[in-house]
C-alpha positions as CSV (number, residue, x, y, z in Angstrom):
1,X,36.1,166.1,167.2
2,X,32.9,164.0,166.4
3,X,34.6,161.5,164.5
4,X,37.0,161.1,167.5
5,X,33.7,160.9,169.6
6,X,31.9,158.0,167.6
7,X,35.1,156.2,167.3
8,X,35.5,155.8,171.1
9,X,31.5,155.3,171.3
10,X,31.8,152.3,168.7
11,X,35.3,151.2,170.8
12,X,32.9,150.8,174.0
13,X,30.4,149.8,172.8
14,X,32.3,147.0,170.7
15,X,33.9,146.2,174.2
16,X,31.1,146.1,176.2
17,X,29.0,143.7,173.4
18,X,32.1,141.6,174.0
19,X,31.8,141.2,177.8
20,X,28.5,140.6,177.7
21,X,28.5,138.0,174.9
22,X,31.3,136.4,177.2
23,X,29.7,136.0,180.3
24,X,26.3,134.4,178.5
25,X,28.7,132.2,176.3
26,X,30.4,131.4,179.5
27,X,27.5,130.8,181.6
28,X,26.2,128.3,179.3
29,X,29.1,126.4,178.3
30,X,30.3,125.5,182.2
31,X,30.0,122.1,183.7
32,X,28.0,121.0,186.1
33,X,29.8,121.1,189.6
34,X,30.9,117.6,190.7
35,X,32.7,118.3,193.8
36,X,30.9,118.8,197.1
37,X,32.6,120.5,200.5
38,X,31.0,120.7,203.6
39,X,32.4,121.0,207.2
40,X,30.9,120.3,210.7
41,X,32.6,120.8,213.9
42,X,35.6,118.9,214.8
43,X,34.2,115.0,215.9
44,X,36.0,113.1,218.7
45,X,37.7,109.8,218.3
46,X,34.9,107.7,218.2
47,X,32.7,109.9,216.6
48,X,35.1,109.7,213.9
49,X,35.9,105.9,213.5
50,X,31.6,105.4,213.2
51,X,31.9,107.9,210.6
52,X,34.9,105.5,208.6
53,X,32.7,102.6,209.2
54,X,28.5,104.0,208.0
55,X,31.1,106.1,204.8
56,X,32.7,102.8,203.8
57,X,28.7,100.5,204.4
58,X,26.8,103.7,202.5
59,X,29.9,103.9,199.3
60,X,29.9,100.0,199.7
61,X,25.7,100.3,199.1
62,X,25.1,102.6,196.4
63,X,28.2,102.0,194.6
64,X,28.6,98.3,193.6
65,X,30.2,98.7,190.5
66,X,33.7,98.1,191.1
67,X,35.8,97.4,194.2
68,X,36.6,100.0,196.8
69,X,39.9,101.0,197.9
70,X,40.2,102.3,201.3
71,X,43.2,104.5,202.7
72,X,43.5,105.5,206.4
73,X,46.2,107.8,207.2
74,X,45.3,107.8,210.3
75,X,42.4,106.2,212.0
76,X,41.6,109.4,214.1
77,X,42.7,112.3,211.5
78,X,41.8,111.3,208.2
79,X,40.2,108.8,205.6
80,X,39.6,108.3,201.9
81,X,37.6,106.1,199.5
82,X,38.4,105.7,196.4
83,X,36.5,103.1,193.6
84,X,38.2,102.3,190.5
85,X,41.0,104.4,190.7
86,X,38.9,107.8,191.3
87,X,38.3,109.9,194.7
88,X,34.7,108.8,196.2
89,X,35.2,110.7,199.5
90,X,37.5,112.1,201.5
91,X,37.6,113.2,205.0
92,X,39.5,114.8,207.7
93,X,39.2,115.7,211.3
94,X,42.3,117.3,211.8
95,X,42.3,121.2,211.7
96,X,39.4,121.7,214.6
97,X,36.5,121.4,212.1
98,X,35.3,118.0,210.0
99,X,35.8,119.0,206.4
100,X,33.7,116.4,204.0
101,X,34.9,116.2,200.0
102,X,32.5,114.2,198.3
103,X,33.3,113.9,194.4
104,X,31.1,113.2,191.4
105,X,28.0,114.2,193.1
């Protein structure tokens, strides 16, 4: 009975090392977060088309190191900037709340 005892001891313990070694290995080894959502209430029309316009001046600004592609699929619904190929921002205004997806930030 005590060797039955020390073996499931030594089983836990072994198990419980293992968990703990994977969440510090796993904490330490993540990336960094590149990918920033945030939502505001739902803008109106015009709200929205100032928002296109300061998004593409302020990408346009701090970004001059490659040319900017942007895509409307709809001028009052929903936008996205891309530069070089890669998502810079996108946008929509279309399920009653603004929802903002800035990448590499």
């Amino acid at each position: 009975m005590r060797r039955r005892f020390s073996r499931a001891l030594l089983a836990w313990t072994t198990s419980l090392l293992i968990v703990v070694l994977g969440v510090v290995v796993a904490d330490r080894s993540l990336p960094d977060a590149r990918l920033a959502v945030t939502t505001y209430r739902q803008f109106s029309d015009l709200e929205f088309l100032e928002l296109q316009e300061d998004m593409r001046l302020l990408v346009q600004q701090e970004n001059a190191s490659g040319p900017l592609e942007f895509k409307m699929a709809s001028s009052t619904t929903y936008f996205e900037i891309h530069q070089n190929g890669e998502p810079v921002i996108l946008v929509d205004n279309s399920a009653g709340r603004l929802l903002m997806i800035v990448f590499g930030q």
